[in-house]
TILOBA-251299 format. One line per field, with one value per residue (C-alpha): residue number from 1; residue in one letter; y, z, x. Coordinates in Angstrom, 1 decimal, decimal comma. Layout:
n	c(NUM ...) $
res	c(A ...) $
v	c(Y ...) $
w	c(Z ...) $
u	c(X ...) $
This chain:
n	c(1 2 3 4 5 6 7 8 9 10 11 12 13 14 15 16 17 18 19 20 21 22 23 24 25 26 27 28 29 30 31 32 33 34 35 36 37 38 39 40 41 42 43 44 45 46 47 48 49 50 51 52 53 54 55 56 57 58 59 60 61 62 63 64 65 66 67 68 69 70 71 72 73 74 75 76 77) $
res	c(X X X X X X X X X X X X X X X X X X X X X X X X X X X X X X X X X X X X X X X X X X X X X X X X X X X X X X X X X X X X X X X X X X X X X X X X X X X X X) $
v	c(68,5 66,3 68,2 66,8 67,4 70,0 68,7 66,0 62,5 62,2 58,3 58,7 61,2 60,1 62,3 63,3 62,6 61,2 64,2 65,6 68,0 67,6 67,0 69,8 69,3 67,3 68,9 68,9 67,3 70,0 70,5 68,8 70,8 72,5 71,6 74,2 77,0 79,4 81,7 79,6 80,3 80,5 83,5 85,3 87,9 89,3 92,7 95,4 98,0 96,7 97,9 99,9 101,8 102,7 103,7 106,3 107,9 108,3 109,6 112,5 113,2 114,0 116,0 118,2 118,3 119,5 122,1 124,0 123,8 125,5 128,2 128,8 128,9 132,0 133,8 133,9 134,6) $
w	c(122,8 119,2 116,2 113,1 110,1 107,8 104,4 102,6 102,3 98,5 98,8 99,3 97,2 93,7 90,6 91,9 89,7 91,7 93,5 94,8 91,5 89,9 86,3 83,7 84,1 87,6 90,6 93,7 96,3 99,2 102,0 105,3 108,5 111,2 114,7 116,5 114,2 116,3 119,0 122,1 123,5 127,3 127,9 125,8 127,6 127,2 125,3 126,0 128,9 132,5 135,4 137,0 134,5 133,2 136,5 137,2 133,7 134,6 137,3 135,7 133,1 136,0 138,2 135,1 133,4 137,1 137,3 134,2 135,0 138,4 136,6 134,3 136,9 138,9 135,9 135,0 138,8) $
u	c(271,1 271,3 272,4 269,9 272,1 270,3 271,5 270,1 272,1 274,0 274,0 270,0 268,5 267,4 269,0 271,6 275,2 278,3 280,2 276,2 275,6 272,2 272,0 270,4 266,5 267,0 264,6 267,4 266,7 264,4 266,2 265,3 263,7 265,9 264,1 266,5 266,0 264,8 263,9 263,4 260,0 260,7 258,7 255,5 254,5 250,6 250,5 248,5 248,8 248,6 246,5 248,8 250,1 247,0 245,5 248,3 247,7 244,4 244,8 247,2 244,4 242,0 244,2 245,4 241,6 240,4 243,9 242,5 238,8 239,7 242,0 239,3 236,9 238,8 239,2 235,7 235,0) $
């Protein structure tokens, strides 16, 4: 892995005084991009619920929506 330095070069950058400060009214110099700033993108998973899961929770909603039409059912009968 190469380390990029982040920080700009003093002997390169235009308007800057000797020691690297920047004299009154001088723009300093932007600072240069990090390429391994970062999360490393070795796995992006989909969202959103899977199959599975969801099939199971429907399958609870039925069984419990049929329990209490049944218990209301008896009582009525």
């Amino acid at each position: 892995m190469s380390h990029v330095n982040p920080d700009p070069e003093p002997e390169r950058s235009t308007g800057l005084e000797p020691g690297g400060s920047v004299p009154p009214g001088e723009t300093p110099p932007a600072e240069s991009s990090m390429p391994e700033a970062g999360p490393r993108e070795t796995h992006n998973p989909t969202k959103g619920w899977g199959k599975a899961p969801l099939t199971v929770i429907l399958i609870l909603v039925i069984l419990i929506a049929a329990f209490f039409l049944a218990y209301a059912l008896s009582l009525i009968l």
